[in-house]
N, C-alpha and C positions, 0 to 999 in steps of 0.2 A: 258759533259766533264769538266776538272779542270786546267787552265793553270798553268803553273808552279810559277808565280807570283798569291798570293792570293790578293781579289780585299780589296782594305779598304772597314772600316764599312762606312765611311760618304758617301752617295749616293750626286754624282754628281750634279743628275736629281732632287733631292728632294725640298723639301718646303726650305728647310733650307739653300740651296748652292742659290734660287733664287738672293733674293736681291744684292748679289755680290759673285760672285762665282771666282773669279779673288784670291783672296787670297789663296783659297782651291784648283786652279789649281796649282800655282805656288809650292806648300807644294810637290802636286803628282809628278809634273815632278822632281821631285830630289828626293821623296820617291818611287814610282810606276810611272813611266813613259808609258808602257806597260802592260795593265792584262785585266784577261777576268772576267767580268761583269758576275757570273752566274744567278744574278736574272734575266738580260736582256737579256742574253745569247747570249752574244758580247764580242769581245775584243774592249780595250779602248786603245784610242795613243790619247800623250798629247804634245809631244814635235815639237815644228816648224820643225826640220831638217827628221823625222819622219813622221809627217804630210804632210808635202811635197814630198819627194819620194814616197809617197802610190799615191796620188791624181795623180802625175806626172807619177804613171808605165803607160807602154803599157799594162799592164795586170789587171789596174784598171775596173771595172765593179758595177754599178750603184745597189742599196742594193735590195733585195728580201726577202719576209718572206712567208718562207714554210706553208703552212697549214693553212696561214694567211685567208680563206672564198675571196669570191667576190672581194670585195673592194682592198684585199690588192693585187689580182691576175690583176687587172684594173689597179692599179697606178702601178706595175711593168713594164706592157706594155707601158704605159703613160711614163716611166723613160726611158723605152730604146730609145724612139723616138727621146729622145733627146741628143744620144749618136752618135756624128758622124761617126762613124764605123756601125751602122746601119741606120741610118736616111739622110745617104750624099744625096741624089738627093730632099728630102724636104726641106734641109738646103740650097740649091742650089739656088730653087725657093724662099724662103723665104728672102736669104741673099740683093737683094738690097733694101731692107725694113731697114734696120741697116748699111747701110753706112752714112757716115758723112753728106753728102749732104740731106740722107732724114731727120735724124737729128734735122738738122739747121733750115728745113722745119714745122720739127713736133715742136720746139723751142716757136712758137710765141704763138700757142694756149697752150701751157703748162704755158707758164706767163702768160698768160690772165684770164687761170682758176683759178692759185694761186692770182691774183687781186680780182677776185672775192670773193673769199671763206673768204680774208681777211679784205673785205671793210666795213663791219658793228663790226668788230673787234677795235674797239678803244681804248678798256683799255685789250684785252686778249681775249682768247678761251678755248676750250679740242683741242691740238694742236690733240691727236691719231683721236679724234671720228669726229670732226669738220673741223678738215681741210686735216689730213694724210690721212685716209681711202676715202674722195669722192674727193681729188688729186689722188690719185693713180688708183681710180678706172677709172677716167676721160684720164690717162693716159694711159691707159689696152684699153679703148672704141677707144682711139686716133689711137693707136697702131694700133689696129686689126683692124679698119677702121667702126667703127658702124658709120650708119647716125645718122645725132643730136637728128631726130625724135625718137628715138630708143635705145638713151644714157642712159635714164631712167627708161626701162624697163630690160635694162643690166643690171643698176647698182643694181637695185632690185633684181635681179636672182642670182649675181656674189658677191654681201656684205654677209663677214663670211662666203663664200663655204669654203674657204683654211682652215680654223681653224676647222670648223667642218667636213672635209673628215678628216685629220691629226687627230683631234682628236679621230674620231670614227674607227681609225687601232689600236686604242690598247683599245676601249672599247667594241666592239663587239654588238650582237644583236640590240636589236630596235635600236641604234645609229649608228650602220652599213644601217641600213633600210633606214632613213631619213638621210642620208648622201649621199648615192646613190639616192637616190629620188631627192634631190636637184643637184647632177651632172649632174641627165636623161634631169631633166628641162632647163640648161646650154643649154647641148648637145644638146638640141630640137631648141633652138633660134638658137646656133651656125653653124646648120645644115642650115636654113632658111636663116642667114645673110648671108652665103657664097653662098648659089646659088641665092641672091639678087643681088650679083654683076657682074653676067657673064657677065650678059650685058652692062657692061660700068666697066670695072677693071679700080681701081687705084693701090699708089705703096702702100697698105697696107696688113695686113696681111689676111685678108678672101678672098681679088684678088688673093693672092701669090698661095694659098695653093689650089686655083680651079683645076690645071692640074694633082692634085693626087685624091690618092682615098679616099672615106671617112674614111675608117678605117686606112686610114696611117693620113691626117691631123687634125681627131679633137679628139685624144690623145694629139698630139703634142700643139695644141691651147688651151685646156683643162689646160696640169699639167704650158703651160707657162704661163697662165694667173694666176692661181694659186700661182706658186715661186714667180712671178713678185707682183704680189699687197700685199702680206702677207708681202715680205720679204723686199720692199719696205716702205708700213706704218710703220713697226717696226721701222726701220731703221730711220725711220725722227723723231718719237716718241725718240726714243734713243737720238739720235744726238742732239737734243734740249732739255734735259735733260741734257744731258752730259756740252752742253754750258751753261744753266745757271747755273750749279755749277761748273765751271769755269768763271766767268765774266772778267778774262783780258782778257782771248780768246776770248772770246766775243767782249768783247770790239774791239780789233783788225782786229777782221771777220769784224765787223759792217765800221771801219774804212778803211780797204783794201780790197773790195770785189773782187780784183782777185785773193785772196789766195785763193778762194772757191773751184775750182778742188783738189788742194791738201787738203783742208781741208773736203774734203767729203773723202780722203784716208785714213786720217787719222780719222776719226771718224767713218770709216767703219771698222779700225783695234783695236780702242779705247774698243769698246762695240759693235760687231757683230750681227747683228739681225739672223744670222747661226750661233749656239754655236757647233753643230756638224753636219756631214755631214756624213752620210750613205751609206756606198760600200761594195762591196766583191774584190776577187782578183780571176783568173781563174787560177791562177797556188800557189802554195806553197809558203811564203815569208818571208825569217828572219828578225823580227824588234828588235834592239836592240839585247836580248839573246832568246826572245823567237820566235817562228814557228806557223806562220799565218796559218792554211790550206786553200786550194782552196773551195773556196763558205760559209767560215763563216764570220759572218757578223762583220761587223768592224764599229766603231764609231771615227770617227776621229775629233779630238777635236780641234776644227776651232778659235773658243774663247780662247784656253787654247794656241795653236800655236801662235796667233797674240798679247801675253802678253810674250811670248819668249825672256828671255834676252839675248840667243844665237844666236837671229838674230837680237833682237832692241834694243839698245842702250835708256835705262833707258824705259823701256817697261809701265811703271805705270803713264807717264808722257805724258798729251796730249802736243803733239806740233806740231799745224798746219801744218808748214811748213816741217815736216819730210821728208827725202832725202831718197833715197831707200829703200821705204816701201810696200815691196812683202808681204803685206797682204792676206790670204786666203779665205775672206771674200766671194768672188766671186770664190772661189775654184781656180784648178793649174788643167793642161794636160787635158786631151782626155774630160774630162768631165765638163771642165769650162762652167758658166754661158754664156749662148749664148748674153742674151742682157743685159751684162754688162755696155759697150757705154750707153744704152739707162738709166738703172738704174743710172750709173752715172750723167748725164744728168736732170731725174728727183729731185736727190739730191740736185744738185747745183742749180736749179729753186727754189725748196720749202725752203732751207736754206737762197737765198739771198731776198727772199718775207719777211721771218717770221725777218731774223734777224734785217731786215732797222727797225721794230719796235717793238724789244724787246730793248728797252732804261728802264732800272733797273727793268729787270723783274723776278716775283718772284714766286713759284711753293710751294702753300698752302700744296700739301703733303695730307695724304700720298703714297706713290707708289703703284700701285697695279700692279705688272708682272701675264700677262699670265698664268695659269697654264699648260694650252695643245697648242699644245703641246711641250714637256720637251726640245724638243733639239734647238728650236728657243727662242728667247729674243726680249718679247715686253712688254709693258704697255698697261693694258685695259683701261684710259686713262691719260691723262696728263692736268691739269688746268696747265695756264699758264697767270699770270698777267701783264702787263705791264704799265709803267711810274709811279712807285710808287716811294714811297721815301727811302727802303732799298731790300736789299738782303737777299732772304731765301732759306733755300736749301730743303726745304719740305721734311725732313725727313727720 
């Protein structure tokens, strides 16, 4: 099909939009705000006020791709689980796992493991490879409830699944093969951990999820582990990139660390480690002038909405302390991120670790983003200096 708006020549997605792509949003949403993508063959929405009434219908519906083999038929299922309109009685059992109280509980080991990971760190690290990826993953093990004896065979199983299923939905063959190979193997521990605990539940997630059946809970512990650590490293990878080329920010985080919940809001709506977010609609829907139809796939531009001058006031400008800042980063309606709380929470752990000693730190550069997959935003990794004697913005 051909929507009535033709898509620009500059791909979004490509090599070219990575490094910052914040400029070339802002061009669309006042050239093409709305079109359909025919190489991706999707429609694109760019604007916050847009973006938001999609995510926020009751008619929203989590994305599928037809004809997509195995893989893409697996993570659809895996997507619905986590759709409360279909999943309410595992969200049920799961839910006092993500009350504040467990939280505060899961709080002490989550600084403990960021102590550690930073203790032979005295002039710097790769914040992605060395400290974000086996924080986050330590925090996935915490979560789900693996024994310590067993944390390390997790994180073996579980490092780079998310980027390489992601990746291999739009590469196909042997990549498809050994992409499912390594989810079988997940699925195999995950199966094992959960009937490890019948016998003595606690309030974690492989206890929660024992009174359903396999094939309802470990889709749902599968794709959550997956958003969660993927979308989590990026995020802290970002965030501290973003602060040392800002250094009064910095500077100010370092000197007020209770700005730190608002400052992981705004750093989550700064540079998004979700640049888009994947749905359909189950019924027909006017955005702007053009006509959504039911079941085609939509790309909503999560990055492109949280640079919105229509709903943020000087949108290009980090400022910690921003006052209602309905960022999408965690999505809006039926389909929000379930453990938001808890990702928030990680954030503000590994930010007030890393930043008590980034004192004049500097980032040798240069950047390397991600290339797979296109609609997330991360860094393969990040050196990062500390206690030198100037500021660099590594290029």
């Amino acid at each position: 099909m051909a929507g009535p708006s033709a898509a620009p020549s500059f791909d979004l997605l490509g090599a070219e939009a990575r490094p910052d792509p914040y400029p070339h949003y802002e061009r669309l949403r006042r050239e093409t705000p709305v079109y359909w993508d025919s190489a991706r063959q999707s429609w694109v929405v760019l604007r916050y006020r847009d973006a938001a009434a999609l995510l926020k219908s009751p008619e929203v519906a989590h994305w599928e791709q037809p004809g997509g083999g195995p893989l893409a038929a697996a993570l659809g299922s895996w997507l619905g689980q986590l759709d409360p309109r279909q999943g309410g009685r595992l969200r049920s059992l799961v839910a006092p796992v993500f009350t504040p109280r467990a939280m505060a509980a899961w709080r002490g080991r989550l600084e403990q493991r960021a102590e550690e990971l930073l203790a032979e760190a005295a002039a710097g690290l790769d914040i992605v490879n060395d400290f974000a990826e086996p924080f986050t993953l330590c925090a996935a093990a915490h979560l789900l409830g693996i024994p310590d004896r067993d944390e390390a065979q997790f994180a073996e199983l579980a490092r780079g699944t998310a980027g390489s299923l992601l990746e291999a939905l739009g590469g196909g063959g042997r990549l498809e093969e050994e992409a499912l190979s390594r989810v079988e193997r997940l699925a195999e521990f995950l199966i094992r951990a959960v009937a490890g605990k019948q016998g003595a539940p606690e309030n974690d997630l492989l206890s929660a999820v024992g009174e359903a059946e396999e094939a309802e809970w470990l889709p749902f512990l599968a794709f959550f582990h997956f958003a969660s650590h993927e979308n989590m490293m990026n995020f802290i990878g970002n965030a501290v990139r973003t602060l040392v080329l800002h250094p009064e920010a910095l500077a100010r985080l370092r000197s007020h660390p209770a700005m730190l919940p608002a400052a992981v809001e705004e750093l989550l709506r700064f540079d998004s480690p979700v640049q888009f977010s994947m749905i359909r609609l189950r019924s027909d829907v006017m955005v702007e002038q053009e006509r959504i139809r039911a079941g085609e796939p939509v790309m909503v531009g999560v990055g492109s909405a949280n640079r919105d001058a229509e709903e943020f006031a000087n949108p290009d400008s980090l400022e910690l302390t921003r006052e209602r800042n309905r960022h999408l980063s965690f999505g809006a309606g039926p389909l929000q991120c379930m453990g938001a709380g808890i990702a928030r929470l990680e954030g503000q752990i590994a930010l007030q670790a890393l930043t008590r000693r980034m004192i004049r730190p500097m980032m040798p550069g240069p950047f390397r983003w991600r290339r797979s997959p296109a609609v997330l935003r991360g860094l393969e990794s990040l050196a990062v200096r500390w206690g030198g004697e100037r500021h660099a913005d590594g290029g």
